[in-house]
C-alpha positions, 0 to 999 in steps of 0.5 A: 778497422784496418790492421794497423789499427789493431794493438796486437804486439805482446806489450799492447796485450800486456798493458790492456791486461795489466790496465782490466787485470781488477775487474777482469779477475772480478768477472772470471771466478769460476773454471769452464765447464770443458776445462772440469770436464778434461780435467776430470779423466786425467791422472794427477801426477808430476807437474801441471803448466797453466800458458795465460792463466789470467787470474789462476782460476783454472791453475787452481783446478791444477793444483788440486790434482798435481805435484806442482803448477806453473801459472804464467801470464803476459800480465803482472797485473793478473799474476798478482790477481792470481797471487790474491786467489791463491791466499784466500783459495789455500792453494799454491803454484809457482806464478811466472811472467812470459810470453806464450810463444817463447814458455820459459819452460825445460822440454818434457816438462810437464804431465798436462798443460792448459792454454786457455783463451790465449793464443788468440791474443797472439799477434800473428799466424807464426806466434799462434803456431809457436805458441803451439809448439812450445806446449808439445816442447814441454810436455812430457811424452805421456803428457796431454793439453787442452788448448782453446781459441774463441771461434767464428762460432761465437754468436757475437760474430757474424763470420760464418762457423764454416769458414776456411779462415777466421779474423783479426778483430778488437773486442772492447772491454768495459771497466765501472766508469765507462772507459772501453779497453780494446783488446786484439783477438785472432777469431779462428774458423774451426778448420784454421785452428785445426790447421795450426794444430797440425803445423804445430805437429800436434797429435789432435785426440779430440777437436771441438766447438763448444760455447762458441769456442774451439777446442782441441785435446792434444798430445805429441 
């Protein structure tokens, strides 16, 4: 496939995610493992941010801990997704449509933000890197993240683990009468995604693989 072929621009992203939004909130009930695992020695005050919260199961976490949550999504149709949860989980955050790389957020914003399984829908080096970038923007100087990309670790790719740059490639989403969705992903090679932390200008804490993902801790 080659790279015209790829619907990577935001609006693409966003009328895949609008289209799946039902049953791919059906599918991700529960938080991630490491999301629980971050989230479990940090202190809970002041204000928590949520960059492509999908159907809010991790801004749900947030809301348990701290003052006031911001879950922001690219996807009406998952914000509304996320608005459901909230009426039958008794939770609140503030739910905002937005793009990752452009966070219509004010700097030093926040005590902690998430960005999980986001940046590689972005459509390019420079947006992933922006997108980076506007999470150390927001976050309050004491502040913390956890940022997540899928990873040429994953078994469902070929590529290997160790190399120097990862891939564009289209995963297919399957909804209950068949039709497939394609969706743009960047998969990234560990040392690419901690590359992109570092031009960011990121304090990296911690930067992992683990279920086929990467994984950083970071600060600024």
């Amino acid at each position: 496939m080659s790279d015209d072929d790829l619907a990577r621009a935001p609006e693409d992203v966003r009328e895949v995610y609008d289209e799946i939004a039902s049953h791919f909130a059906k599918t991700r009930r529960y938080p991630w493992p490491e999301v629980e695992d971050f989230l479990a020695v940090v202190e809970g005050d002041g204000a928590a941010l949520d960059v492509g919260c999908g159907n809010g199961r991790h801004a749900e976490l947030l809301a348990e801990r701290f003052d006031s949550v911001v879950a922001l999504d690219l996807s009406r149709g998952l914000l509304r997704e996320a608005q459901s949860r909230m009426v039958v989980e008794g939770w609140t955050a503030e739910t905002v449509q937005g793009d990752a790389a452009t966070l219509p957020v004010r700097d030093d914003a926040v005590a902690l933000a998430l960005s999980i399984a986001t940046i590689h829908h972005l459509p390019d080096r420079e947006a992933r890197v922006e997108s980076l970038r506007e999470i150390g923007r927001v976050l309050h100087p004491d502040g913390r993240a956890l940022v997540s990309a899928w990873s040429t670790a994953h078994d469902r790719f070929e590529s290997s683990a160790d190399a120097a740059v990862g891939f564009d490639t289209t995963v297919d989403w399957t909804l209950p009468g068949g039709e497939t969705i394609p969706r743009f992903y960047h998969v990234y090679a560990p040392a690419e995604f901690d590359a992109d932390l570092a031009r960011a200008g990121l304090q990296v804490d911690d930067s992992y693989v683990s279920s086929g993902n990467c994984y950083a801790e970071v600060r600024i």
